[in-house]
N, C-alpha and C positions, 0 to 999 in steps of 0.2 A: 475351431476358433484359433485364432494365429495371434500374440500375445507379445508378440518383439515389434520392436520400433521400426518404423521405416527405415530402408537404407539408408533416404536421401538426410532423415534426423541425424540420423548416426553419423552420417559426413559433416554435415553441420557441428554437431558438437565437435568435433574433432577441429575446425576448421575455425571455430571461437576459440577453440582451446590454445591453439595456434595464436591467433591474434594476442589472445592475454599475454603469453610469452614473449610475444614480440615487440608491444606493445604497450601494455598495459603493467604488466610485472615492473620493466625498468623505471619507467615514472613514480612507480610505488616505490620504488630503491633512491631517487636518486631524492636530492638536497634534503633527507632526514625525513622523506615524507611517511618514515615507518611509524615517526611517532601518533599518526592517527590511527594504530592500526596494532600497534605494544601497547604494552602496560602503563603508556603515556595516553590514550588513545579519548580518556575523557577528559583530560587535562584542557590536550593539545587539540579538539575539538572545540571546545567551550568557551566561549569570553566571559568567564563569571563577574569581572569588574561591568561588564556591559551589560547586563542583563540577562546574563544564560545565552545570550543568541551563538549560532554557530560561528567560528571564526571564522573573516570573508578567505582567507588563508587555507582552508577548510573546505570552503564556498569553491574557492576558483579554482584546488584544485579536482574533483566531483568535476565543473564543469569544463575541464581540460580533457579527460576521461571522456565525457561526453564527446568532445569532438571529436577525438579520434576515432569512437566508435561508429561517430556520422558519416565520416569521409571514408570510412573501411565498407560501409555501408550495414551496418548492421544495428543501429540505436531504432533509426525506425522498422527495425523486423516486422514488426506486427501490425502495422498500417498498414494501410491499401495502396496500391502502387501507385497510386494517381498523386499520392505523396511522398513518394520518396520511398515506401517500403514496402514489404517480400509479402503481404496476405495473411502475415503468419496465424497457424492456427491455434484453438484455445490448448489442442492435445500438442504443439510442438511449442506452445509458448512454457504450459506446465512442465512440461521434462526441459526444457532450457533452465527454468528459475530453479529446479529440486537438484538441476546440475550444477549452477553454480552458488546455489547455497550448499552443497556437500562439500563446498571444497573448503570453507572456513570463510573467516576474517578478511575483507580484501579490498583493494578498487574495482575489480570487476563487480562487486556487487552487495551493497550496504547498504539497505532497507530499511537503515534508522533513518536514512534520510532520500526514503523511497527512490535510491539511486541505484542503475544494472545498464550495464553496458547495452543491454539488448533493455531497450526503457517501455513505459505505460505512456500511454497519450490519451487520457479519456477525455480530454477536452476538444480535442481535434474533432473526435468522433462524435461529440456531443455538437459542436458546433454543424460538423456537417449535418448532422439528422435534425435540427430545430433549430440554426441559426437562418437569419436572414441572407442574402446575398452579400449585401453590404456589411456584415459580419463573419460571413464568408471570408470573404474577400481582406478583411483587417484582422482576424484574429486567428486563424490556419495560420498561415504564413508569418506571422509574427510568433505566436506559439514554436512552432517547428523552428525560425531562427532566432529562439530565445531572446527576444527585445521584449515580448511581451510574455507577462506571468498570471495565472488568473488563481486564485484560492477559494478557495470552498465556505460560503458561510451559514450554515444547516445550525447545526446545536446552538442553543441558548443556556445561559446558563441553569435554568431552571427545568431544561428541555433537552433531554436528548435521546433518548430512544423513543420517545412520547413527542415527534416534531411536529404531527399533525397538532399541538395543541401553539404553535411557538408564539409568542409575544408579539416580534415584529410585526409593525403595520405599514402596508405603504397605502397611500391615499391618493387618488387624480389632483394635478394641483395644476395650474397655468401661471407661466411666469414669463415675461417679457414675448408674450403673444403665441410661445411654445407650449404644448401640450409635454406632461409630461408625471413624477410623481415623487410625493415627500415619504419620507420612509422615518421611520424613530423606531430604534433595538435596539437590544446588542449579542452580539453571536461568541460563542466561544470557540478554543483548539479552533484559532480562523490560522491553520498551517501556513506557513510560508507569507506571511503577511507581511513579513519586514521587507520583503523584496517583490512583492509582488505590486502590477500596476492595476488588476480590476480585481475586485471581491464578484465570486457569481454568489450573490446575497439573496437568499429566500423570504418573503415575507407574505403575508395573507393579506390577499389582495378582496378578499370578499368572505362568505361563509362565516361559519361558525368555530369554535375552538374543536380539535376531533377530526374534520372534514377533512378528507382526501382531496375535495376539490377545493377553491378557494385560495391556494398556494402560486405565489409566482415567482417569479427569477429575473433580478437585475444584475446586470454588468455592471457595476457601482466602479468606477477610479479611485483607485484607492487612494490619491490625493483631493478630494472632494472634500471641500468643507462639511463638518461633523464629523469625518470620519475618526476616529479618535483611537490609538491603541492603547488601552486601559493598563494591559498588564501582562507580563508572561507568565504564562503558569511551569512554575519548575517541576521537572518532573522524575520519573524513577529513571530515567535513561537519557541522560544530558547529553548535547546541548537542547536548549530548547527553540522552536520556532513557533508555539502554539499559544497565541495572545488571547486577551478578551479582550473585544472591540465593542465600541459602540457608535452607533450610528443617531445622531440628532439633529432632525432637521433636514437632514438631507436629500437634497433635489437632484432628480436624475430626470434624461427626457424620456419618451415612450419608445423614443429609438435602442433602447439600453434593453428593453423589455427581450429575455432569448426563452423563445420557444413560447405558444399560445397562453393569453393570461389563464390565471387561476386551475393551470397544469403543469406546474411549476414540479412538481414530487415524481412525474415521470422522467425527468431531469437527472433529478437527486438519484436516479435507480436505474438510471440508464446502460451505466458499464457495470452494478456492481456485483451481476455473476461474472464475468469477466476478472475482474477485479480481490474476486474470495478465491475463486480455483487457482490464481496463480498463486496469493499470500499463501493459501494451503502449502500448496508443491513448496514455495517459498520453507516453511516452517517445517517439512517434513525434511527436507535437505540439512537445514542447521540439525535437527534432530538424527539422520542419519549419520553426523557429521561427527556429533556426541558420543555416540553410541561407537562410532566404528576408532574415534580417537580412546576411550575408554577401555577398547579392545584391547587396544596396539600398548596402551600405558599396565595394564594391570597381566600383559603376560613380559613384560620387563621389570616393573618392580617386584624385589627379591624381600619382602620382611620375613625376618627369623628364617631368611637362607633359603626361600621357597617362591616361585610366583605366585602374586595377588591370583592369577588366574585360575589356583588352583581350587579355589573356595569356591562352594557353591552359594557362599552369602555375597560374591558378588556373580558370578556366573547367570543368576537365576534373575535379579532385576533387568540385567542386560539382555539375557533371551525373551523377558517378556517383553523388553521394549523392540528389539529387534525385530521381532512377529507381530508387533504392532505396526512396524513401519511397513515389513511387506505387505500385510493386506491391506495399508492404507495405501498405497503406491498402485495397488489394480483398482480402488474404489477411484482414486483421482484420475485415472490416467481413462477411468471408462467413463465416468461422467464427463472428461471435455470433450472424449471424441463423441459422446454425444451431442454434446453442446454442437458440436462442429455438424451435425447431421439436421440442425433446425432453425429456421428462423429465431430472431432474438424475443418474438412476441410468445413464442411457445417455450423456451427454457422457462419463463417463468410459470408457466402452468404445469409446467411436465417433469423440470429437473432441477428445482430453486431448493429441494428439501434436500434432494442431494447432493448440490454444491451447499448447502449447509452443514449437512454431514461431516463432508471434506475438511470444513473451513473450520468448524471451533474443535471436531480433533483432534487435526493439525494443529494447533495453536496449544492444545492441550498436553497435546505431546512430546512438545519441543519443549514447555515447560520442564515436565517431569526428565525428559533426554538431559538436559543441561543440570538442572539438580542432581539427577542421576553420578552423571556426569563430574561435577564437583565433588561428590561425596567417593567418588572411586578414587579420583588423584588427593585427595586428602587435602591437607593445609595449602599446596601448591595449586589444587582446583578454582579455590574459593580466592584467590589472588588474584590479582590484574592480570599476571604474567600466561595466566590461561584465557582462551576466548569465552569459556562459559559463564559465566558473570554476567557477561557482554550478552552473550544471545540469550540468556534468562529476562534480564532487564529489557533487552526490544521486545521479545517474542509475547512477554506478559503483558503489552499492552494492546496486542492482538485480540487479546480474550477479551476485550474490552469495546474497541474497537471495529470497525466495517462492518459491524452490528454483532453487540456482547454473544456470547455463547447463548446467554437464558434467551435472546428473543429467535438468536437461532436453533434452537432447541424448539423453541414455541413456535418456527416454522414446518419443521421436522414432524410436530406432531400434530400440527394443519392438515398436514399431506397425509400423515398416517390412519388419524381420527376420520377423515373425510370432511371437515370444516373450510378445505381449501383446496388446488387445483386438481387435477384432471379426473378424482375421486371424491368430486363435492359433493354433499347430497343435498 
C-alpha cells in the first residue's frame, strides 16, 4: 500500500499556495481588511443594528476573493469541465480543505460562511442530475456567474432531523389557466435568504407524515408573494444569515417543480457525502491548526523561568489530540478515495457509515482541539486576539449540523448492527 499523495496533489497545493500569496494575502492586507479576520473579526462582520446580518462590506469582499479565484481558475476545482472546472476528486478535494483549514483564520478559507477559494457547488450538480433542460439552461449558468443564489429550505421549525414528518403542504392549484401549486410552511436556518433569488423549498406533495416518498422540491423566487422572513435567529457564531421563513399562500407553477414529484428527499441527499468528507477534512485542519499553534506557544512560554512544554499536564492532552488527528487523516483520506472508486448510488450503501465516522469526529475534535487549545495559551487563548474562540464557536455548530452527530452515530450503527446497507439482513 503506497500512503503519500499524488505528485500531481502535491503540485497543486503548492501552486494554491502560491496564488494565496499572490493574491489573496494582499487583499486581505489592504484597506483594513484585517479587521474581519483580528480580534475585530465579529464586530466588523456583523451588522448588529440590522439584524445580525453579515456586512454587504463583508459580503463583497468574500465575493472579491471569489473572483479572483475564478479567473485563476481554481474556484470551480471540483466541477466537471464542462463547467468550467478540473473533475476534482472527493480525495483531492479532502486534502485541499484540511490544507487550508491548517493554515488558520483567513480569506482563503472561512466556513462560517461556507466560503474557500477552491468552493462547493452542490447546486450545479443537483441541477444537472434532476433539473429540467430549461433549468438547465437558467440556473447552471446563472449559479456559476453568481446573478443567481438558490438556499435551502428542509427544517421546519418543529422538524429537523425528523424532515420526513415536515408541515409543509403544497397542493395542485390552477390559476389564470396555468397548472401549477399553493404551498403554506415555514422553514427554518433558510441560510442565505437575504440574498438569495430562489428557496429550493421542500414540501409534501402526497403521503403521509414519516414517508420517504411523498416529498417534493420547488424553486420558489424568493420575491413571491407570501414569502415572508419571520426572523433571524442569532446565533453562537455571529454574523447571522439563517432566518425563519414562512411561506403562505403561495403560488408557484409546475414549471418550478426540480426533479420527479414526491422524490423530492433524493434532492435533499444528493451531495451530502460529498459534502460531510470535505467539512470533516474541513475540521480536522482547524483542529491540527490548534494542536500544532499550542505546540509552538507552550515551548515559548517560560512561567516560573521553565517552558509550559515541559509539563506533562500539558504535553499529554496534546499527544492525545495529536494521534487523534493522525488516525483520523488515514480514515478520511481512505474513505474519499473510496468514494472516488464508485458510483454516487453505491457510497450510500457501501460507505455512508464511514463518511459518518469521519464527519461527527471531526467535528468532535476540533471542538476539544480549540478548548484544548485555549486552555494552554491561558487568558490570552480565551481572547479575541487568538483564532480559537473563533473556530470553537463555527466548528460547534457542525455537531449539530449536515446531520447532528446522534443521527450520525445511528447511521454508523445501521451499518454495523446490519439494519442498513451492504450488511442488511
Amino acid at each position: 500500500m503506497d500512503f503519500s499523495l499524488p505528485a500531481e496533489l502535491v503540485a497543486y497545493l503548492g501552486e494554491l499556495d502560491a496564488f494565496i500569496d499572490r493574491e489573496i494575502k494582499p487583499l486581505q492586507a489592504q484597506d483594513d481588511n484585517e479587521r474581519f479576520f483580528d480580534h475585530r473579526r465579529e464586530w466588523a462582520r456583523t451588522d448588529f443594528d440590522g439584524g445580525g446580518l453579515p456586512r454587504p462590506e463583508w459580503e463583497a469582499l468574500l465575493a472579491e476573493a471569489k473572483r479572483r479565484a475564478d479567473r485563476a481558475g481554481h474556484l470551480r476545482f471540483a466541477l466537471p469541465r464542462e463547467y468550467g472546472g478540473q473533475d476534482g476528486s472527493n480525495l483531492w478535494m479532502a486534502v485541499i480543505r484540511e490544507h487550508f483549514a491548517a493554515k488558520g483564520l483567513g480569506l482563503h478559507n472561512d466556513l462560517q460562511n461556507e466560503h474557500s477559494i477552491v468552493a462547493n457547488y452542490p447546486f450545479v450538480l443537483i441541477f444537472r442530475d434532476f433539473g429540467t433542460p430549461a433549468q438547465q439552461a437558467e440556473f447552471i449558468n446563472g449559479t456559476l456567474e453568481a446573478r443567481l443564489r438558490i438556499t435551502f429550505g428542509l427544517t421546519e421549525p418543529e422538524h429537523g432531523s425528523d424532515a420526513t414528518h415536515m408541515e409543509s403542504r403544497a397542493v395542485p392549484e390552477v390559476r389564470n389557466g396555468v397548472a401549477g401549486y399553493r404551498i403554506n410552511g415555514q422553514k427554518m436556518w433558510t441560510t442565505g435568504m437575504h440574498t438569495a433569488s430562489h428557496c429550493a423549498l421542500f414540501a409534501r406533495t402526497s403521503g403521509n407524515d414519516g414517508d420517504a416518498g411523498g416529498i417534493s422540491c420547488f424553486l420558489v423566487p424568493a420575491d413571491s408573494p407570501g414569502v415572508k422572513i419571520e426572523e433571524y435567529l442569532w446565533t453562537f457564531n455571529m454574523p447571522t444569515d439563517h432566518p425563519r421563513v414562512s411561506f403562505t399562500d403561495v403560488w408557484v407553477p409546475e414549471t418550478t417543480l426540480l426533479g420527479p414529484l414526491g422524490r423530492g428527499l433524493a434532492i435533499a441527499q444528493h451531495f451530502v457525502h460529498e459534502n460531510r468528507i470535505r467539512q470533516a477534512a474541513s475540521s480536522l485542519g482547524a483542529a491540527s491548526y490548534c494542536v500544532a499553534q499550542s505546540v509552538e506557544y507552550a515551548r515559548q512560554r517560560k512561567p516560573f523561568g521553565r517552558p509550559l512544554a515541559e509539563n506533562q499536564a500539558i504535553q499529554f492532552p496534546l499527544v492525545e489530540l495529536a494521534t487523534q488527528c493522525e488516525m483520523l487523516r488515514l480514515l478520511i483520506r481512505k474513505t474519499a478515495w473510496e468514494m472516488d472508486q464508485m458510483p454516487k448510488p453505491e457510497v450510500e450503501k457501501r460507505l455512508s457509515d464511514k463518511v459518518s465516522m469521519c464527519n461527527y469526529w471531526a467535528n468532535r475534535l476540533c471542538c476539544e482541539a480549540s478548548d484544548r487549545a485555549m486552555q494552554v495559551h491561558g487568558g490570552i487563548g480565551y481572547s479575541r486576539h487568538k483564532p480559537f474562540e473563533h473556530i470553537y464557536r463555527h466548528h460547534r455548530r457542525y455537531r449539530i449540523t449536515e446531520g447532528s452527530e446522534e443521527i450520525q452515530m445511528r447511521k454508523v450503527a445501521g451499518h454495523l448492527f446490519g439494519f442498513m446497507g451492504a450488511n442488511k439482513r
